[in-house]
PyMOL Python script that loads the backbone (N, CA, C, O; Angstrom):
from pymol import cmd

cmd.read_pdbstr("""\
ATOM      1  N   UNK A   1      -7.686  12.137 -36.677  1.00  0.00           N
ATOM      2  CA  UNK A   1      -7.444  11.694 -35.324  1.00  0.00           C
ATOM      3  C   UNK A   1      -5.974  11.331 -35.156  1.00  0.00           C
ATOM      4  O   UNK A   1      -5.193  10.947 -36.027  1.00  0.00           O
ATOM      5  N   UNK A   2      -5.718  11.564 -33.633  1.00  0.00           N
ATOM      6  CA  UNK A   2      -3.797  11.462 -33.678  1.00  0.00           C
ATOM      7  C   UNK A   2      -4.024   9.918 -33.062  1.00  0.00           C
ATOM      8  O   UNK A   2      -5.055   9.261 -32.919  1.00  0.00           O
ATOM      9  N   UNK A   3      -2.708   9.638 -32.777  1.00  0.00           N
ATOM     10  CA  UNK A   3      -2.553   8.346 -32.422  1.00  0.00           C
ATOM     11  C   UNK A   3      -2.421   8.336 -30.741  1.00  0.00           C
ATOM     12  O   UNK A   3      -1.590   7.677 -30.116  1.00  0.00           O
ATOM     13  N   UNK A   4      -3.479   9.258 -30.140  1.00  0.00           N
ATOM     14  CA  UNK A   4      -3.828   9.520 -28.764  1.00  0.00           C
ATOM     15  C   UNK A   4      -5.075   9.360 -28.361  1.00  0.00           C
ATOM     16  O   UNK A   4      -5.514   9.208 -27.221  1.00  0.00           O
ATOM     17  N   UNK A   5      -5.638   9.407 -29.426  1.00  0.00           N
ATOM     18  CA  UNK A   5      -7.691   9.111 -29.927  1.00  0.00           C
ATOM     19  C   UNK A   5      -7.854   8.246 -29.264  1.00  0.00           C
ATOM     20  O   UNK A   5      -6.897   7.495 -29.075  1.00  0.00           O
ATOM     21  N   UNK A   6      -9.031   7.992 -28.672  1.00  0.00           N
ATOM     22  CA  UNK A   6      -9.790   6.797 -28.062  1.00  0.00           C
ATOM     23  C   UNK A   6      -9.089   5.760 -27.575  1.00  0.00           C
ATOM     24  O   UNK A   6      -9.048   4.699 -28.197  1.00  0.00           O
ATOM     25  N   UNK A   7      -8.487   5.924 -26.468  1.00  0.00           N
ATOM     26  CA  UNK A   7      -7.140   5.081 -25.761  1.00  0.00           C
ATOM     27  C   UNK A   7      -8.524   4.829 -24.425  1.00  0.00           C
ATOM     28  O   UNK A   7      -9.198   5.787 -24.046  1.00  0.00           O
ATOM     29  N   UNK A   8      -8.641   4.025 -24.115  1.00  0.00           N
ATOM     30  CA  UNK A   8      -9.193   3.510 -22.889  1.00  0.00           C
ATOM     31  C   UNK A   8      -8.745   4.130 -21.888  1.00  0.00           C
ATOM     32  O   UNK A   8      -7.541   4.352 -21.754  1.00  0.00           O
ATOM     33  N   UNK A   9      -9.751   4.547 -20.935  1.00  0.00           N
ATOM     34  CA  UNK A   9      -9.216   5.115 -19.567  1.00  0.00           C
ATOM     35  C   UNK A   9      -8.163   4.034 -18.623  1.00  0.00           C
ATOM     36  O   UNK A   9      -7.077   4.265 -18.091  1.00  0.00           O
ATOM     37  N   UNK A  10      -8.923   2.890 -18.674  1.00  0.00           N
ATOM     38  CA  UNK A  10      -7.997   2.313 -17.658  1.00  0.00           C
ATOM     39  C   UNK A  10      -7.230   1.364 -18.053  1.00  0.00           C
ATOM     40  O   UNK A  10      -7.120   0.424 -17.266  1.00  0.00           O
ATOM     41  N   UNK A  11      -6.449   1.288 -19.387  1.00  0.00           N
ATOM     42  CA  UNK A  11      -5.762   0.744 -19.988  1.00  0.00           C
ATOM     43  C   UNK A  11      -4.313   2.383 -19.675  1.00  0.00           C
ATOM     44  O   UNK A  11      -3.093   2.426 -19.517  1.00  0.00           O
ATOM     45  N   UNK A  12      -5.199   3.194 -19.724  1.00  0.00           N
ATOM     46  CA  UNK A  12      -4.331   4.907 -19.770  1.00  0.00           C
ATOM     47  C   UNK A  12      -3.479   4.373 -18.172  1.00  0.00           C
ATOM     48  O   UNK A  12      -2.285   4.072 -18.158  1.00  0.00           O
ATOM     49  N   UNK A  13      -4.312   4.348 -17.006  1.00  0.00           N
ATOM     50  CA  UNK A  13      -4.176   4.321 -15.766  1.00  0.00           C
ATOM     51  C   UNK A  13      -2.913   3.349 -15.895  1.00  0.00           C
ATOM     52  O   UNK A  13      -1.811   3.499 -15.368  1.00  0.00           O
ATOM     53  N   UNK A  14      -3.402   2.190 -16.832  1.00  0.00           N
ATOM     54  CA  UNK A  14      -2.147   1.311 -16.314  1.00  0.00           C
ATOM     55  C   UNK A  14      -0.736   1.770 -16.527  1.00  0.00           C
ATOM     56  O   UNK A  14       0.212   1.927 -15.758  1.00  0.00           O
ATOM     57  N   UNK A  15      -0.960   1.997 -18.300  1.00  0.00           N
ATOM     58  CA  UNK A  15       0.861   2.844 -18.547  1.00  0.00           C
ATOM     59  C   UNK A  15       1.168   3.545 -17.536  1.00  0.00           C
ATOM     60  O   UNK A  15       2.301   3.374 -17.086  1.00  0.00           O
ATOM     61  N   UNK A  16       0.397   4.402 -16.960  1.00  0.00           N
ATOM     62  CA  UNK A  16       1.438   5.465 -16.089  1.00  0.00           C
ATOM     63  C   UNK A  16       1.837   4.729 -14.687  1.00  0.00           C
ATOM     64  O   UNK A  16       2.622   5.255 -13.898  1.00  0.00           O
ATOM     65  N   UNK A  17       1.176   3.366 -14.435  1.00  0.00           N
ATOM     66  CA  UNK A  17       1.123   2.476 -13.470  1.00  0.00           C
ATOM     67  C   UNK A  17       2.458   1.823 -13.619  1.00  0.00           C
ATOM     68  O   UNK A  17       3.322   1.632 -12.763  1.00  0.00           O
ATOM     69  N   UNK A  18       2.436   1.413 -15.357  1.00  0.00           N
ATOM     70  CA  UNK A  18       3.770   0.456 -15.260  1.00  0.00           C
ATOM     71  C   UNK A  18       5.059   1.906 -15.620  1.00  0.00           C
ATOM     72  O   UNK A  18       6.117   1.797 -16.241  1.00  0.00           O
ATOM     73  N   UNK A  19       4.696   2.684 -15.220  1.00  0.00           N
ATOM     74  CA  UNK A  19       5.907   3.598 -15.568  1.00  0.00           C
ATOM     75  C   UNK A  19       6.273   3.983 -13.606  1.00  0.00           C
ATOM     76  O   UNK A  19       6.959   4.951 -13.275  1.00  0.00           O
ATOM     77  N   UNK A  20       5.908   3.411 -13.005  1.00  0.00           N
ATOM     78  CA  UNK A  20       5.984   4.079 -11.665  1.00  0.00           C
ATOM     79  C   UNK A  20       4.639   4.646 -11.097  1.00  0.00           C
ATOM     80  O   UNK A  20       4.441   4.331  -9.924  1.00  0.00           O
ATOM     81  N   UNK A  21       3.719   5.380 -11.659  1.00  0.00           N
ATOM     82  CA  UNK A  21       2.984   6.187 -10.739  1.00  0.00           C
ATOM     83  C   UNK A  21       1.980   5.152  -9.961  1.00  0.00           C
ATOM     84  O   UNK A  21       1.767   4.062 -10.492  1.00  0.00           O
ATOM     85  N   UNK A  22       1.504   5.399  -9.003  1.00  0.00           N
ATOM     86  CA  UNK A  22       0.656   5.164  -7.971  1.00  0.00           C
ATOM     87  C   UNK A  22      -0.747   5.674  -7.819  1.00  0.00           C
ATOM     88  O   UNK A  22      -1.040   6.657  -7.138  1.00  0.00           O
ATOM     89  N   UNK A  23      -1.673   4.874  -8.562  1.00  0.00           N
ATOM     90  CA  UNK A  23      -3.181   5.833  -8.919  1.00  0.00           C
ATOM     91  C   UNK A  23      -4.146   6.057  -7.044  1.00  0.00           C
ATOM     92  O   UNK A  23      -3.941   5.171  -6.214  1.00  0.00           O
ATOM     93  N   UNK A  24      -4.638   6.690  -6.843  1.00  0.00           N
ATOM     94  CA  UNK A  24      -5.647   6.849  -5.810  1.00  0.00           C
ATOM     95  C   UNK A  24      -6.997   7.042  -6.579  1.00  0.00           C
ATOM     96  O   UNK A  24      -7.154   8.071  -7.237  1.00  0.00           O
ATOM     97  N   UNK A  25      -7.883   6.178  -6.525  1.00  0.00           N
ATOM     98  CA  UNK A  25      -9.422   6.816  -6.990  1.00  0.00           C
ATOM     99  C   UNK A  25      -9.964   7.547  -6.288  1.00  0.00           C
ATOM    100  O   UNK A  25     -10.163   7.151  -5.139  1.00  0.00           O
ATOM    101  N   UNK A  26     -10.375   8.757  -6.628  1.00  0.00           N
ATOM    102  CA  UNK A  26     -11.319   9.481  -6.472  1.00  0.00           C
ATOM    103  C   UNK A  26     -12.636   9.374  -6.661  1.00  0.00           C
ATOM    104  O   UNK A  26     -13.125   8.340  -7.115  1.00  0.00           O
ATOM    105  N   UNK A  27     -13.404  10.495  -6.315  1.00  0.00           N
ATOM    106  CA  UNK A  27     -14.867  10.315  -7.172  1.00  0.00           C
ATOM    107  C   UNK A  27     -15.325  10.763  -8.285  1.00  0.00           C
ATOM    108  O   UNK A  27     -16.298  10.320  -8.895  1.00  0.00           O
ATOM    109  N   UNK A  28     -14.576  11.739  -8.614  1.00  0.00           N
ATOM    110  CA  UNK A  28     -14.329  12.340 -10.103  1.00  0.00           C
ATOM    111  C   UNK A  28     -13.237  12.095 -10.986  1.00  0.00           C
ATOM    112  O   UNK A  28     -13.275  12.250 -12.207  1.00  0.00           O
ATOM    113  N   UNK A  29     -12.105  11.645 -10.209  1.00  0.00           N
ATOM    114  CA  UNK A  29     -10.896  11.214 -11.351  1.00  0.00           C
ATOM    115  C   UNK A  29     -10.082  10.185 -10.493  1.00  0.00           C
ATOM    116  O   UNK A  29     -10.519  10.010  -9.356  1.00  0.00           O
ATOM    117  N   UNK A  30      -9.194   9.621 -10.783  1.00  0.00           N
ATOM    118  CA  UNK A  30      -8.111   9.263 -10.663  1.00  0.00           C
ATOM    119  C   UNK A  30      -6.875  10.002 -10.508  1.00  0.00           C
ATOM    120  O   UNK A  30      -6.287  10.666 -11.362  1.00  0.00           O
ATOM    121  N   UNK A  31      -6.524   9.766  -9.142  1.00  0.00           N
ATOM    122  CA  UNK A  31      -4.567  10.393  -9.325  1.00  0.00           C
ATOM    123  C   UNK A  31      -3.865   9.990  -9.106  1.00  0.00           C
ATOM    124  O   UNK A  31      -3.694   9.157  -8.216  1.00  0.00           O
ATOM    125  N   UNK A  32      -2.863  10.604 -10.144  1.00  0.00           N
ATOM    126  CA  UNK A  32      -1.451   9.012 -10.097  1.00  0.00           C
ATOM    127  C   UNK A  32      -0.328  10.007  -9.277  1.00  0.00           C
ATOM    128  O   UNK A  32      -0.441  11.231  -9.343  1.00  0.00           O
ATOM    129  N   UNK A  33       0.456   9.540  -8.719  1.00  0.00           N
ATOM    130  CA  UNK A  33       1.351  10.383  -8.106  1.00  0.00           C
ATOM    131  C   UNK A  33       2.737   9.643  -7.944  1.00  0.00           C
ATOM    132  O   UNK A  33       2.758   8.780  -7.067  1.00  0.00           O
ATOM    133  N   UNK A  34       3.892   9.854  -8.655  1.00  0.00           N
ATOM    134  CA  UNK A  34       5.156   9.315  -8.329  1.00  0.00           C
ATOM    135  C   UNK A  34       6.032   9.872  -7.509  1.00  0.00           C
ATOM    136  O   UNK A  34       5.823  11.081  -7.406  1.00  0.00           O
ATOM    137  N   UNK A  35       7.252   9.353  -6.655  1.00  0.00           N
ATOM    138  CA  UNK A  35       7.678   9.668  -6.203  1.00  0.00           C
ATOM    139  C   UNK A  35       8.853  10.345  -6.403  1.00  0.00           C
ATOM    140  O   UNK A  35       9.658   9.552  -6.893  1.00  0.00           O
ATOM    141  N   UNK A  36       9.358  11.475  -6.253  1.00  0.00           N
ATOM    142  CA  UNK A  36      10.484  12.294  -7.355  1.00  0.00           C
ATOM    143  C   UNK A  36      10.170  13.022  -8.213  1.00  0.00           C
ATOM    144  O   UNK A  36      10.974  13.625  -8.924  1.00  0.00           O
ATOM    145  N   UNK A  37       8.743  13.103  -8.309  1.00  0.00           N
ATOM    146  CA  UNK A  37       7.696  13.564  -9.581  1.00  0.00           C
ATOM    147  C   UNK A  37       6.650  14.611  -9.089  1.00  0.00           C
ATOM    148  O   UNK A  37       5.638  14.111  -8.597  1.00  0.00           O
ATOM    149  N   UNK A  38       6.729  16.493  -9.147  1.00  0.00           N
ATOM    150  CA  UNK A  38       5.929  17.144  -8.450  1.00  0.00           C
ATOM    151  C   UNK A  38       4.672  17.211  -8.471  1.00  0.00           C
ATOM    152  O   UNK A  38       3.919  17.506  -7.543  1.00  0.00           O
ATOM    153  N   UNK A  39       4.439  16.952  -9.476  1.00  0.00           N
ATOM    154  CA  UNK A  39       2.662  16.739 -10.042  1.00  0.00           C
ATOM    155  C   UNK A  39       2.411  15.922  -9.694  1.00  0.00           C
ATOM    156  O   UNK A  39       3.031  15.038  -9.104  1.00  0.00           O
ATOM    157  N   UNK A  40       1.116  16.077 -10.082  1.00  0.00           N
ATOM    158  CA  UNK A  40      -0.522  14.869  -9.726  1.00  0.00           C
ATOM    159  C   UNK A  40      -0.981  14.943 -11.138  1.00  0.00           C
ATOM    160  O   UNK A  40      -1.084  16.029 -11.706  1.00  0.00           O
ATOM    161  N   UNK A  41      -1.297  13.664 -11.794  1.00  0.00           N
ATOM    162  CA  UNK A  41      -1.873  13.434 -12.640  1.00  0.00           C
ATOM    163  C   UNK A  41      -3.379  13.297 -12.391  1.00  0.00           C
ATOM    164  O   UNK A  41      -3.762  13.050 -11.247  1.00  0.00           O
ATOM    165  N   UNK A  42      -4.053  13.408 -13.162  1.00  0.00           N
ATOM    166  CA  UNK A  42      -5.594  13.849 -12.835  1.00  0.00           C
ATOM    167  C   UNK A  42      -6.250  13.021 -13.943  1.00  0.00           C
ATOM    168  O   UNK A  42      -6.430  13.635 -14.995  1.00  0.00           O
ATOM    169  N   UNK A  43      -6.722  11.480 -13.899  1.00  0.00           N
ATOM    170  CA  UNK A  43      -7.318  11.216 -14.967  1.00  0.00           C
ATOM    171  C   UNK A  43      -8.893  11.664 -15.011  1.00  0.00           C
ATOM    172  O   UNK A  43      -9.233  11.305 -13.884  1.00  0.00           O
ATOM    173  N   UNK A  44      -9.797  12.096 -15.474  1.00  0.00           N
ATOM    174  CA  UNK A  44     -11.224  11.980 -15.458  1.00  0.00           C
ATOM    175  C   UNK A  44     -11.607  10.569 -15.164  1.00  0.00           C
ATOM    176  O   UNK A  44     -10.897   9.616 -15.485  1.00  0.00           O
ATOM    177  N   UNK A  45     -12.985  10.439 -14.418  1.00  0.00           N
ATOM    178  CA  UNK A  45     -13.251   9.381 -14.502  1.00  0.00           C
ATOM    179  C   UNK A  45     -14.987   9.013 -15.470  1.00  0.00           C
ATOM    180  O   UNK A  45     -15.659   8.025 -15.764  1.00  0.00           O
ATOM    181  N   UNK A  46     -15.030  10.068 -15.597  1.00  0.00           N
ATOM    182  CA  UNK A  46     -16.685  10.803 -15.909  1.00  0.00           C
ATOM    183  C   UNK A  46     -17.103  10.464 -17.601  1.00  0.00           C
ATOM    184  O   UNK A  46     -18.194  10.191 -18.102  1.00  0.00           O
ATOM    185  N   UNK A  47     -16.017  10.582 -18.087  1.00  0.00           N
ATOM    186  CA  UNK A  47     -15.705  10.923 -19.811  1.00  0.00           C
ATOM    187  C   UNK A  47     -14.874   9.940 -20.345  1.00  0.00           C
ATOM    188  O   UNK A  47     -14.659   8.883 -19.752  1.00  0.00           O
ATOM    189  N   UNK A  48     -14.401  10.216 -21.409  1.00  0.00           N
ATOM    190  CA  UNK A  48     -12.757   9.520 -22.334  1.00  0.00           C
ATOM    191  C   UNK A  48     -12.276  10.866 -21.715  1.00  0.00           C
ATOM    192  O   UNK A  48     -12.741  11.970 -21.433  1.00  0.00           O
ATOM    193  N   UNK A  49     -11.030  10.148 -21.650  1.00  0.00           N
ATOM    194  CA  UNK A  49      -9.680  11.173 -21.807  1.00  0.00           C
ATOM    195  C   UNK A  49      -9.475  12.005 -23.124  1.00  0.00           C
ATOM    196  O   UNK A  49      -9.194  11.399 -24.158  1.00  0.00           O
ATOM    197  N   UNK A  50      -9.592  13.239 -23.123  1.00  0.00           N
ATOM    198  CA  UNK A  50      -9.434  13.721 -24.679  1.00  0.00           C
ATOM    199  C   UNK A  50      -7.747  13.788 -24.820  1.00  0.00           C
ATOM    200  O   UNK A  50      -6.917  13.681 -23.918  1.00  0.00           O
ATOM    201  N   UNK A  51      -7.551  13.984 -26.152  1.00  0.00           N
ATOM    202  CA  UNK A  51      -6.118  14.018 -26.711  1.00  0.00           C
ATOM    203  C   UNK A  51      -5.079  14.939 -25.956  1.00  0.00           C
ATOM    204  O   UNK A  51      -3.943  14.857 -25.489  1.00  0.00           O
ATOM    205  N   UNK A  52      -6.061  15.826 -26.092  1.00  0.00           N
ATOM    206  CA  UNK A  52      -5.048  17.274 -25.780  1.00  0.00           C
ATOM    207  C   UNK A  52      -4.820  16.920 -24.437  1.00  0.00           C
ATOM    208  O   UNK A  52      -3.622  16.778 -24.189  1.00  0.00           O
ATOM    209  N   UNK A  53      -5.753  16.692 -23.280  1.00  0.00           N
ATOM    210  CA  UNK A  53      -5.619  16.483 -21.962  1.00  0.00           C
ATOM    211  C   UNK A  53      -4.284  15.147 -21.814  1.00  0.00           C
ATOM    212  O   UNK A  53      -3.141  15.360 -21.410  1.00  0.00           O
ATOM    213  N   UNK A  54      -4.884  13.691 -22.300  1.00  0.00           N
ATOM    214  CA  UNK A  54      -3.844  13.024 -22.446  1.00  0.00           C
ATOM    215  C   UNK A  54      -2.371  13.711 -22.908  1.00  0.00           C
ATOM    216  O   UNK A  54      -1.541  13.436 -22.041  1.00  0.00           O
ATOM    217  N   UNK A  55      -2.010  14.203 -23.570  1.00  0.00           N
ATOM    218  CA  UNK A  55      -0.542  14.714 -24.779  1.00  0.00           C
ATOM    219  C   UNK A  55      -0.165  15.827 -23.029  1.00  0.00           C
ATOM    220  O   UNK A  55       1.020  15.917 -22.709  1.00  0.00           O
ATOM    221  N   UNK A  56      -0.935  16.335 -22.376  1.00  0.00           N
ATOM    222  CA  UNK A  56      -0.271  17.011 -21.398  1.00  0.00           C
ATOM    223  C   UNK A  56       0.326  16.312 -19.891  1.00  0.00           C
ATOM    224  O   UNK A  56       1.158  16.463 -18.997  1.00  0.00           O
ATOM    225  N   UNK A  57      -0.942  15.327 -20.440  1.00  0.00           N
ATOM    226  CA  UNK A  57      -0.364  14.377 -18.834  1.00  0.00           C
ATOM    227  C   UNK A  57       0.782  13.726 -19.278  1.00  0.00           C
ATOM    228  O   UNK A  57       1.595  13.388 -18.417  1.00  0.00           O
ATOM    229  N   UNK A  58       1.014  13.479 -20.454  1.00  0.00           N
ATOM    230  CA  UNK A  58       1.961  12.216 -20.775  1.00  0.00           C
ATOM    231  C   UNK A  58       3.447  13.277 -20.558  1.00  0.00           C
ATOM    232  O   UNK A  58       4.478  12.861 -20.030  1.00  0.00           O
ATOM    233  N   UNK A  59       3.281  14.545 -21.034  1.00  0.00           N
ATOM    234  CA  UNK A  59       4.549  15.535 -20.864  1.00  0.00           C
ATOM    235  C   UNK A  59       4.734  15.808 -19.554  1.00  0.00           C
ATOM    236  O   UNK A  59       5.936  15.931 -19.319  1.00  0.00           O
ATOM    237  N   UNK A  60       4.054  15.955 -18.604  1.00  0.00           N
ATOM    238  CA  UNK A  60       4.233  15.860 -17.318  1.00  0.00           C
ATOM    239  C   UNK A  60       4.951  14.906 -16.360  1.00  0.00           C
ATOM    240  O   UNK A  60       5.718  15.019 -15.404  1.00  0.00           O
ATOM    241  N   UNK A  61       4.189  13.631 -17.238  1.00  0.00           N
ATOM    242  CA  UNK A  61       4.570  12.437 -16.095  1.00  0.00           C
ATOM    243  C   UNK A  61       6.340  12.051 -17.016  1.00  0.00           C
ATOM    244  O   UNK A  61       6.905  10.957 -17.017  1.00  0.00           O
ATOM    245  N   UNK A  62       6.677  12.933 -17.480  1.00  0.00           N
ATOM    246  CA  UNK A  62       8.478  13.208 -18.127  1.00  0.00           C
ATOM    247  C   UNK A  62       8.380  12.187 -19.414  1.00  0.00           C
ATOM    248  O   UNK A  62       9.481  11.801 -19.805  1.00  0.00           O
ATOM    249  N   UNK A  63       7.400  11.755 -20.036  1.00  0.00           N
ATOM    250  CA  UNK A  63       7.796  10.416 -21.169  1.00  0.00           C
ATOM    251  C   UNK A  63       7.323  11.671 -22.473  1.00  0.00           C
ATOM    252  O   UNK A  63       7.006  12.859 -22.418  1.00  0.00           O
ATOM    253  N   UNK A  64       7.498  10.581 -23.688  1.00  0.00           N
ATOM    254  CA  UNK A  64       7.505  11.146 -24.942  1.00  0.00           C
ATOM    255  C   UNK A  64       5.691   9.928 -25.213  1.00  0.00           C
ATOM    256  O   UNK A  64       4.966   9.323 -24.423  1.00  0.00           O
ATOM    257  N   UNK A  65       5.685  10.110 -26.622  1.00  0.00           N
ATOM    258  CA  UNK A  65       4.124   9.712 -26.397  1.00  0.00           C
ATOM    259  C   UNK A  65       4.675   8.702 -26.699  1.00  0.00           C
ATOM    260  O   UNK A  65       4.335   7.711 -26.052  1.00  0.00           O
ATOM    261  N   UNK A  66       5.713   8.522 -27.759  1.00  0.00           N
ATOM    262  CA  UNK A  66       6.517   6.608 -28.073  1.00  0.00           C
ATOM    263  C   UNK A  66       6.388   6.067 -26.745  1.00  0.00           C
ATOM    264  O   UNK A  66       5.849   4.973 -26.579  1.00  0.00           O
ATOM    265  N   UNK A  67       6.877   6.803 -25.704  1.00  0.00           N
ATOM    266  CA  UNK A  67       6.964   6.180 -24.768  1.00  0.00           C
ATOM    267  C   UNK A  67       6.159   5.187 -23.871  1.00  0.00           C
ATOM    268  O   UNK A  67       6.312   4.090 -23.334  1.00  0.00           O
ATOM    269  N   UNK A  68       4.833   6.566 -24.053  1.00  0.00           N
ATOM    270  CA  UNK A  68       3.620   6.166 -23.284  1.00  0.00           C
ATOM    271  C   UNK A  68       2.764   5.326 -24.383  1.00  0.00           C
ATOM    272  O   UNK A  68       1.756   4.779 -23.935  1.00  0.00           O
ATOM    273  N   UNK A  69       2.990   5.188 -25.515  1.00  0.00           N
ATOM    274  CA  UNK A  69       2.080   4.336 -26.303  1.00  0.00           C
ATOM    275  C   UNK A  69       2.930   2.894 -25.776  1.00  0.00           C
ATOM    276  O   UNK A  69       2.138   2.083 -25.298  1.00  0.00           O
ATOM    277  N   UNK A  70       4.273   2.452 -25.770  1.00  0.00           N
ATOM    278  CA  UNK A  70       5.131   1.622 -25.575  1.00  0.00           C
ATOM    279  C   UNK A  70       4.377   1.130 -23.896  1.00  0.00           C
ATOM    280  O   UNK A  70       4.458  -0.027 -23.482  1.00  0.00           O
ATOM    281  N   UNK A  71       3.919   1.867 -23.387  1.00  0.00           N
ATOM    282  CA  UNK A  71       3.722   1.058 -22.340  1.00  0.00           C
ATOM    283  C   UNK A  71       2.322   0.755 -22.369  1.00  0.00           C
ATOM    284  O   UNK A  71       1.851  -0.204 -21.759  1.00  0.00           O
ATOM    285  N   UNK A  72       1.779   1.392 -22.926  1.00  0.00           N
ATOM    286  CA  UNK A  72       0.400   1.051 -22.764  1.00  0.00           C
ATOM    287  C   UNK A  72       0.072   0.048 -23.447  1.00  0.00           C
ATOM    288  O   UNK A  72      -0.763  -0.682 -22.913  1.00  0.00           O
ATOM    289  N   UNK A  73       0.663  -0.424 -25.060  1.00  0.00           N
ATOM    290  CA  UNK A  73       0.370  -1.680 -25.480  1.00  0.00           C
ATOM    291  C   UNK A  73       0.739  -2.775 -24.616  1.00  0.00           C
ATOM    292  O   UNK A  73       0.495  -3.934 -24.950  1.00  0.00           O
TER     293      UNK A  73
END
""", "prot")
cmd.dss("prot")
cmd.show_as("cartoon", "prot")
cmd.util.cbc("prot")
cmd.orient("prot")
């Protein structure tokens, strides 16, 4: 397991929260959306976040995973 394994969904929501983004709930996921930032992040709300899905949002929303682990603790 990487050090992306079993990260809480809404502990996830917050890092990208304290990094700037702006979540909207949905009924199937969560989306975070920053401003300056073309994407929509798409959390599931249904499941865990798997690794691979997380490791793509985190490259999207422009951080490194130091980064996003750094905020999420």
């Amino acid at each position: 397991m990487g050090r992306l394994a079993n990260l809480k969904r809404d502990r996830i929501i917050r890092a990208f929260a304290r990094a700037g983004w702006k979540a909207e709930e949905g009924r199937r996921h969560t989306n975070l959306t920053k401003e300056g930032n073309p994407y929509i992040l798409s959390v599931p709300r249904h499941r865990k976040v798997k690794e691979k899905l997380l490791t793509h949002l985190i490259k999207l929303a422009g951080l490194t995973v130091d980064e996003f682990l750094e905020l999420y603790h």
